[in-house]
C-alpha positions, 0 to 999 in steps of 0.5 A: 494488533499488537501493543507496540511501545510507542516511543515515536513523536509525530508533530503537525501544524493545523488550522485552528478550524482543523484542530476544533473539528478534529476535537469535535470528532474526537469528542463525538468518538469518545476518544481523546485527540491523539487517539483520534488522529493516530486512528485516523492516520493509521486508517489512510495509511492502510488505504493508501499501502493496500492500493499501492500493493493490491491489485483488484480485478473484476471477474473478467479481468480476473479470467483473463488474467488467469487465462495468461498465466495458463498459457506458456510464454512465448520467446521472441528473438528479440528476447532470446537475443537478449537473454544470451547476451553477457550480462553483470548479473549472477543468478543465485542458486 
């Protein structure tokens, strides 16, 4: 990881069991408090983002996904109707 200058604050309000146990931790951890929690929120944040952008599919789902994409699409009229409508949208090349 990179050494970003860190020149953002971030402030939150906690109860005083959440600060002490936080403390605790962080004294276990032989870190400081910020540390401790700028630790910690990165951590979340990776969780969170990684499932929001990573699909995990077992063996099975994994075939069949890949199964699918092998197959050639298929165009119902419905959608052909739609494609050779005018549209707004120009494509780029």
């Amino acid at each position: 990881m990179s050494a970003a200058t860190k020149d953002e604050r971030l402030q939150v309000r906690v109860s005083p069991d959440e600060k002490h146990r936080a403390e605790e931790a962080a004294r276990i951890e032989g870190t400081s408090l910020s540390s401790f929690v700028t630790a910690a929120v990165r951590q979340r944040v990776d969780l969170v983002l990684a499932d929001r952008h990573t699909i995990v599919l077992g063996p099975a789902a994994a075939a069949e996904l890949s199964d699918a994409l092998a197959r050639p699409a298929e165009v119902s009229p419905r959608m052909l109707a739609a494609l050779s409508r005018p549209t707004a949208f120009t494509w780029a090349d």
